[in-house]
C-alpha positions in Angstrom: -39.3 -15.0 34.9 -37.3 -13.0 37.3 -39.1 -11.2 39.9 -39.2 -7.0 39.5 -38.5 -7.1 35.8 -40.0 -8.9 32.3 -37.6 -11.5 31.3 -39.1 -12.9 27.4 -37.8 -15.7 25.7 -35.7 -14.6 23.0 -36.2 -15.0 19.2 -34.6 -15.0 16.0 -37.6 -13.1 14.0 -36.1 -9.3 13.9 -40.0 -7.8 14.3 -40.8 -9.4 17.1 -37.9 -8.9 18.6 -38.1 -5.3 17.7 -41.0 -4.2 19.6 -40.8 -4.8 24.0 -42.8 -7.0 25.3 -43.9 -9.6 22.9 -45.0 -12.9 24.4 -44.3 -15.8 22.5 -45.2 -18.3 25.1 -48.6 -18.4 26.8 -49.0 -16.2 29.4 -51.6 -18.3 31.2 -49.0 -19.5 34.1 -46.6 -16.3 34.6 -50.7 -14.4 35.1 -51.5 -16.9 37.5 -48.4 -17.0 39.3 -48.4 -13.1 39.7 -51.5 -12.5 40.6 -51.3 -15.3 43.4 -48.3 -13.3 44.8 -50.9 -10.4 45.6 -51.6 -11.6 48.6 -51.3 -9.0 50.7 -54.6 -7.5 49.3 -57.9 -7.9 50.7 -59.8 -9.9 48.5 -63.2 -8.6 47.3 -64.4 -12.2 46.4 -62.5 -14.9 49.1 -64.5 -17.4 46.7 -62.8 -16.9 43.4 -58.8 -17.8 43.3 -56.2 -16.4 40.4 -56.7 -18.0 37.2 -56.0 -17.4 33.6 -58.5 -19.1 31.0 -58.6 -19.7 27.2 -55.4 -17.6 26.4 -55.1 -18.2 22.3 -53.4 -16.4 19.8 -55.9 -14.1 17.8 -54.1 -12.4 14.9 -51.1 -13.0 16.6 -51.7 -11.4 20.0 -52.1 -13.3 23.3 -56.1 -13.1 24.5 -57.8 -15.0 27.3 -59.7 -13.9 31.0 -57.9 -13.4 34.1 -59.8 -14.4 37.3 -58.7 -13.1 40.9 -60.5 -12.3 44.3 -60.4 -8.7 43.0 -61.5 -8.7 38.8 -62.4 -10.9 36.2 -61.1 -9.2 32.8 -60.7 -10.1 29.7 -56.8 -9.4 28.7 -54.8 -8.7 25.5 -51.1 -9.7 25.4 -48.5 -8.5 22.4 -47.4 -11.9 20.9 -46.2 -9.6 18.4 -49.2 -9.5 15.9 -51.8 -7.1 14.5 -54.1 -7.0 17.4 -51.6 -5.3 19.8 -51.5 -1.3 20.0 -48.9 0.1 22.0 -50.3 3.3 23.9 -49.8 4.9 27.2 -50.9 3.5 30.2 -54.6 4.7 31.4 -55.7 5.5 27.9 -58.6 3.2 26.5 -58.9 1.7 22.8 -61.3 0.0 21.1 -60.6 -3.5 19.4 -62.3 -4.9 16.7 -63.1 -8.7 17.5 -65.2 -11.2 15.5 -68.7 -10.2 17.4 -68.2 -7.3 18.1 -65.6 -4.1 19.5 -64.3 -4.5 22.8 -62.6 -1.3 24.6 -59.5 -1.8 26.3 -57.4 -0.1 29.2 -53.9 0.0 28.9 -51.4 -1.0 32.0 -48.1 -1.6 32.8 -46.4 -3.5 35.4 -43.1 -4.3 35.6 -43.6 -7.5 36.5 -45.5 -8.8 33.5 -44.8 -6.0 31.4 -47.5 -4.3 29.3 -50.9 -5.2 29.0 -54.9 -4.1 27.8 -57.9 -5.4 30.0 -61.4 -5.2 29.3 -63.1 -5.6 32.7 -66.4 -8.3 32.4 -67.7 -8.2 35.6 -67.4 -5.4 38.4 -67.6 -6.0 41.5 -66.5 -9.5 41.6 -68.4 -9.9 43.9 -71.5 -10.7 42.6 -70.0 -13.8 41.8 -70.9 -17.0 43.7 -68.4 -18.7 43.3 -65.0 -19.7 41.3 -67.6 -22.1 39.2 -70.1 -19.1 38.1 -66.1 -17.4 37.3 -65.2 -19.9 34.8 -68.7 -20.1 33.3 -68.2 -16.1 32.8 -65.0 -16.7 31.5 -66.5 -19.2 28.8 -69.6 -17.4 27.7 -67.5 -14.1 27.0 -64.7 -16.4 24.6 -67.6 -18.1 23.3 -69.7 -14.7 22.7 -66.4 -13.4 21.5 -65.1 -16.0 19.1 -68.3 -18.0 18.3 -67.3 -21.3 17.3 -63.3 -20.6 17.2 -63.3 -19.9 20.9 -60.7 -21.9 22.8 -61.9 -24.7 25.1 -61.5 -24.1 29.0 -61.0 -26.6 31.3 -63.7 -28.4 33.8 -64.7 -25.6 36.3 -63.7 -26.0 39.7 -66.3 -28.1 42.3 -68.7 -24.9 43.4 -68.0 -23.4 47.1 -71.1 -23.0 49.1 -73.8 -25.2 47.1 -74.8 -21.9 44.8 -75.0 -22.3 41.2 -75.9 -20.6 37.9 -79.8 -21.2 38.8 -79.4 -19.4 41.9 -78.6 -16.2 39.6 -79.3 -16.7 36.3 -77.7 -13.0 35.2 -74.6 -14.0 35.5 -74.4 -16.4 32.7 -76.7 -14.5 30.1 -74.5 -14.0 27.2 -76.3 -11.3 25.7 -75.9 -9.2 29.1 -72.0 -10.1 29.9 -71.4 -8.9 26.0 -73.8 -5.5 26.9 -72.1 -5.1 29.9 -68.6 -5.5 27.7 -69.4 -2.4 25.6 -71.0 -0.2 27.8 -74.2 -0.7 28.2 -76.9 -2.0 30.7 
């Protein structure tokens, strides 16, 4: 990737290559890696670091959750399948997933190009640590995708002894997925 701009691997397949944007790697590291450079932010949550989670193809479109010290949202990626629609940036759309519809943002950046986020939590927080994170980040896939949801890796060691039994709303399914679409 070169900084200020997208730079996409190229392909042979004339629709994908037909419509900006279209990931056909995972996105997981070039997330990570830009959302690390934001340093110059105050974080809301010093606890939580920059990581992207679970990124799969789901009807050929790039979705997985993006933690950072400022958000955890779920994000959807054109990999140049049916999932992705392109509109303008600051309008919301509603996706149709296997549990359920999702709304989604959509943003621009010019250094990762365009993008849809559904935030899960706000404000981040309320999070403990980058443990309770990942544990978010793993309830929504799996209360997304059921049984198809992609495997995360081992969460990180918690900071500061707290865990999920400390506050057990954070991992309740049920309220991350009310929460999702709208409601309390």
């Amino acid at each position: 990737m070169v900084r200020g701009k997208v730079t996409l691997p190229v392909t042979d397949d004339p629709l994908v290559a037909a419509r900006p944007n279209v990931r056909i790697d995972n996105p997981e590291s070039m997330l990570e890696h830009f959302f690390a450079g934001q340093s110059e932010r105050p974080p809301v949550n010093a606890a939580l670091s920059c990581r992207a989670l679970g990124f799969a193809r789901y009807r050929g479109d790039w979705l997985g959750v993006v933690i950072t010290p400022w958000f955890v949202d779920l994000y959807l990626l054109s990999g140049g399948g049916e999932l992705w629609g392109d509109i303008p940036s600051g309008q919301r759309r509603y996706v149709e997933l296997p549990r359920g519809t999702v709304p989604f943002t959509a943003a621009d950046h010019p250094q990762i190009g365009a993008y849809q986020f559904s935030p899960l939590i706000s404000p981040a927080s309320v999070l403990p640590d980058m443990a309770a994170a990942v544990k978010l980040a793993s309830d929504v896939l799996s209360g997304i995708f059921g049984e198809i949801a992609p495997t995360l890796p081992d969460s990180p060691v918690p900071r500061g002894g707290r865990d999920q039994e400390s506050n057990p709303g954070l991992t309740s399914r049920r309220g991350f997925l009310r929460r999702l679409a709208g409601k309390r």
